[in-house]
C-alpha positions in Angstrom: -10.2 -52.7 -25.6 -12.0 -56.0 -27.4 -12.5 -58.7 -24.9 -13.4 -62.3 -27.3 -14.8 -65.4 -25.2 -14.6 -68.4 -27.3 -17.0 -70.6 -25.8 -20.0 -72.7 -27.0 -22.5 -71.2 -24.4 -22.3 -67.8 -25.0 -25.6 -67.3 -22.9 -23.9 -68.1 -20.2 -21.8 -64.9 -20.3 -23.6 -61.9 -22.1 -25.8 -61.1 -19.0 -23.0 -60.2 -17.0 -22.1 -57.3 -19.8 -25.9 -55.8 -19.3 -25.5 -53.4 -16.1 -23.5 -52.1 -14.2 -19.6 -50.2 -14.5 -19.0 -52.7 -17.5 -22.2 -51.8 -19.5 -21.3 -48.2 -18.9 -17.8 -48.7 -20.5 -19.2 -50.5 -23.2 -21.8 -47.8 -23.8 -18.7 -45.4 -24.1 -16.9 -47.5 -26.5 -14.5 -48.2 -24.0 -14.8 -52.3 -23.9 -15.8 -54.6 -26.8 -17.4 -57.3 -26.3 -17.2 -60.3 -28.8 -18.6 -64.1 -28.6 -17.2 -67.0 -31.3 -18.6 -70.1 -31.0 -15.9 -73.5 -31.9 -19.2 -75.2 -32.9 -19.6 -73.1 -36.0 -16.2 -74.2 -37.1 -16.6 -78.0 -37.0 -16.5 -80.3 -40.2 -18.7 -83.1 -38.7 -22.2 -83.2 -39.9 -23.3 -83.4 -36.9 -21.2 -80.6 -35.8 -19.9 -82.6 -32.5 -17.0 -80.4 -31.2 -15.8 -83.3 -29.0 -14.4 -87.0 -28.4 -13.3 -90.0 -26.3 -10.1 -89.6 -24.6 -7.3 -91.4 -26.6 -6.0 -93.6 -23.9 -9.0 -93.7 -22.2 -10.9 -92.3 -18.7 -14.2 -90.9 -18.3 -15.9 -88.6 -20.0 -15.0 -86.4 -23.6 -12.9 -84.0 -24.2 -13.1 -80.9 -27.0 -11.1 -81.9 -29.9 -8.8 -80.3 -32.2 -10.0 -79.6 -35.4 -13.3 -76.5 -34.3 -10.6 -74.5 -32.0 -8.1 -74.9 -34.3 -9.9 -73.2 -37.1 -12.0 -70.9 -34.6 -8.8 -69.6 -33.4 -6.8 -69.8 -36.8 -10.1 -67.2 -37.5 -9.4 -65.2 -34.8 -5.8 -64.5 -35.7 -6.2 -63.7 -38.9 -8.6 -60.8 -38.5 -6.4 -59.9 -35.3 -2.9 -60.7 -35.2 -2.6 -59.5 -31.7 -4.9 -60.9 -30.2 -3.8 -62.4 -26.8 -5.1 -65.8 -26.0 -5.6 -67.1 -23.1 -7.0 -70.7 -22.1 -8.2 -71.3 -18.5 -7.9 -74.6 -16.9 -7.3 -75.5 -13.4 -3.7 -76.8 -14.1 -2.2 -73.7 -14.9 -0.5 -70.7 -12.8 -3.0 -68.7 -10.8 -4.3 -65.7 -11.8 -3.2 -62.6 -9.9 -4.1 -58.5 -9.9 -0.9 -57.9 -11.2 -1.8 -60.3 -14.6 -5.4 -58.2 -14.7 -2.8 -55.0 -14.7 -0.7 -56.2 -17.6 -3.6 -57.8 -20.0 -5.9 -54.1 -19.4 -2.5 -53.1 -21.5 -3.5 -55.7 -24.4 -6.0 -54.3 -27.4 -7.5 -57.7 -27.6 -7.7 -60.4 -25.2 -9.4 -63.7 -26.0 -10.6 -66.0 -23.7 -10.9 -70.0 -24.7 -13.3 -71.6 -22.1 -13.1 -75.4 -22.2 -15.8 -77.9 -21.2 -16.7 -82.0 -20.8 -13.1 -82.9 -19.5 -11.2 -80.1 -20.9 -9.3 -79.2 -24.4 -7.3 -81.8 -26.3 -3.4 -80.3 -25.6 -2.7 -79.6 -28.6 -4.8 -77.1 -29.0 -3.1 -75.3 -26.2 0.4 -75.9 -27.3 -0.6 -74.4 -30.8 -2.9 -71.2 -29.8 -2.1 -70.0 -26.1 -0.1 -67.1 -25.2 -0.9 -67.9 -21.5 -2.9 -70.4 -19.3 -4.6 -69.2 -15.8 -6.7 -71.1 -13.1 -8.5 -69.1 -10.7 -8.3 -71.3 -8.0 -7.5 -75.0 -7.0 -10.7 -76.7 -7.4 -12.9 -78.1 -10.6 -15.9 -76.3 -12.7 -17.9 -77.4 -15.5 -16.6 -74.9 -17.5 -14.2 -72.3 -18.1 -16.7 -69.6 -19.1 -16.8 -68.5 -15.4 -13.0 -68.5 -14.9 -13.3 -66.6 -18.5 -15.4 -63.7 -16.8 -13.3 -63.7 -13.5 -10.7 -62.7 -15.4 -11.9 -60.2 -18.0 -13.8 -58.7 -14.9 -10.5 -58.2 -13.0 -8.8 -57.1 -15.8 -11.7 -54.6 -17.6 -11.5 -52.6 -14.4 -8.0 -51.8 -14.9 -8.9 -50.4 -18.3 -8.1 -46.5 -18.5 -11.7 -45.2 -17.7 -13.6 -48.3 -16.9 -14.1 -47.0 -13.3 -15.6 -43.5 -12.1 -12.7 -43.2 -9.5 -9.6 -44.4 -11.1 -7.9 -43.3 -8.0 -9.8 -46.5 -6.0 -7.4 -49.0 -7.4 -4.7 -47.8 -5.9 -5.8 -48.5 -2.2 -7.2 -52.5 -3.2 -6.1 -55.0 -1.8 -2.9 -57.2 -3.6 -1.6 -53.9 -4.4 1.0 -54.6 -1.6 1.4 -57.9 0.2 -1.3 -56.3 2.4 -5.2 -57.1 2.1 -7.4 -54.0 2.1 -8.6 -52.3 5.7 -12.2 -52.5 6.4 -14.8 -50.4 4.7 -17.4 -48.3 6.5 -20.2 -46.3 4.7 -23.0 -43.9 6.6 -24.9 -43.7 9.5 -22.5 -43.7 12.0 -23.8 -46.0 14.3 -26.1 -48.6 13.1 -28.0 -51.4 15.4 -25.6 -50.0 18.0 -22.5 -50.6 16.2 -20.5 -47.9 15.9 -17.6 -47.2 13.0 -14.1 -46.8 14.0 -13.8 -42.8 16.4 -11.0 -42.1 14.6 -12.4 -42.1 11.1 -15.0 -39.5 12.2 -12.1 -36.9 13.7 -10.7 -35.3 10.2 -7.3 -36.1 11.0 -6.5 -37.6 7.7 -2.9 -38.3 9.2 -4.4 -41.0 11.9 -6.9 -42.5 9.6 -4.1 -43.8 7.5 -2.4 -45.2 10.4 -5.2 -47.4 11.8 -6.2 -48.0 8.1 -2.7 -49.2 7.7 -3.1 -50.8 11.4 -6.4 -52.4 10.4 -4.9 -53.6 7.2 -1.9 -55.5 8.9 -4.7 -57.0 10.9 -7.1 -58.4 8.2 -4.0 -59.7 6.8 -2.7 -61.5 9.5 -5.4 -63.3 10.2 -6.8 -64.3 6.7 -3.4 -64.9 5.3 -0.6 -64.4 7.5 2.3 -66.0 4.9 1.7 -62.7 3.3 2.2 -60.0 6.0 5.4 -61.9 6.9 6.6 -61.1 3.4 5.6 -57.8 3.6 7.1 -57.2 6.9 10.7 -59.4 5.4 10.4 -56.7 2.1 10.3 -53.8 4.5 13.0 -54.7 6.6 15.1 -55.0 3.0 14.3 -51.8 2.6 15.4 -49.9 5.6 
């Protein structure tokens, strides 16, 4: 799968792609990673890839004429490539979007910066807009790496264990149960009794116990709706 960030600091990103699970994949020939640049598009001599704000406010904003021929590029050596633009007033991201993009072949992601992309650029190009959350960074490239994170894992041998997506949290309403690793007991804290008795049967109750728990107390909108859906059910 070809990941593309379309971004003027690719600097900012390429370290993240040097250890790790998503090195490993790359190694493989698993993921693809790819880096265009809108500067290296624009006509201006001085090859500004922004402007004022027609209408006015504070601060510039990317204009037209470098994305439009960055991503006019971008299709025409790819004409399925899926572009995405991330901006804080769009839908939020969730793990079911990372499931349906690790289906993709290509995924591009347009990171904006200053005070964001001129519209039209997003009318034109995107297939789909995401924000990652309700509050303001100054840029998209780390929204951009959320997302290909989230989705790369979900990439048919991107992960040792494939078998470890299946218990994450957001794959029901429910958030994940607590993790514990080895010794035991550490600075007198002991992990759960029942996780050290074998019976596999009463692990996955208080798992599923411990589970309701986390969830009712981070985000307790949610384990309504997953105890409303179960009622449905029965």
């Amino acid at each position: 799968m070809t990941f593309t960030f379309v971004t003027l600091f690719s600097n900012l990103i390429e370290g993240y792609f040097g250890d790790s699970i998503l090195k490993r994949a790359i190694e493989k020939g698993i993921l693809d990673i790819k880096y265009l640049n809108p500067r290296d598009y624009s006509k201006n001599k001085h090859l500004k890839v922004d402007d004022t704000a027609v209408g006015g406010g504070a601060g510039m904003v990317m204009n037209p004429q470098p994305l439009y021929d960055c991503l006019e590029d971008l299709q025409k050596k790819d004409e399925d490539v899926h572009i995405v633009f991330l901006t804080p007033v769009a839908k939020p991201f969730t793990q079911n979007d990372a499931k349906r993009l690790a289906k993709k072949s290509h995924v591009a992601f347009v990171s904006g910066r200053y005070e964001g992309i001129d519209e039209r650029v997003i009318e034109k190009y995107a297939d789909e807009v995401f924000s990652i959350g309700d509050y303001i960074l100054t840029g998209g490239e780390l929204a951009s790496m959320v997302i290909c994170d989230a989705t790369a894992r979900n990439v048919e041998g991107v992960l040792g264990n494939s078998e470890s997506l299946e218990v994450e949290s957001f794959e029901t309403e429910l958030l994940e149960a607590p993790s514990f690793s080895k010794p035991q007991t550490y600075e007198q804290i002991s992990v759960p009794s029942e996780y050290l008795k074998g019976n596999h049967s009463k692990i996955r109750s208080l798992k599923f116990a411990l589970s309701e728990a986390k969830t009712k107390f981070f985000r307790p909108e949610q384990l309504l709706k997953h105890k409303t859906r179960k009622s449905y059910e029965k």
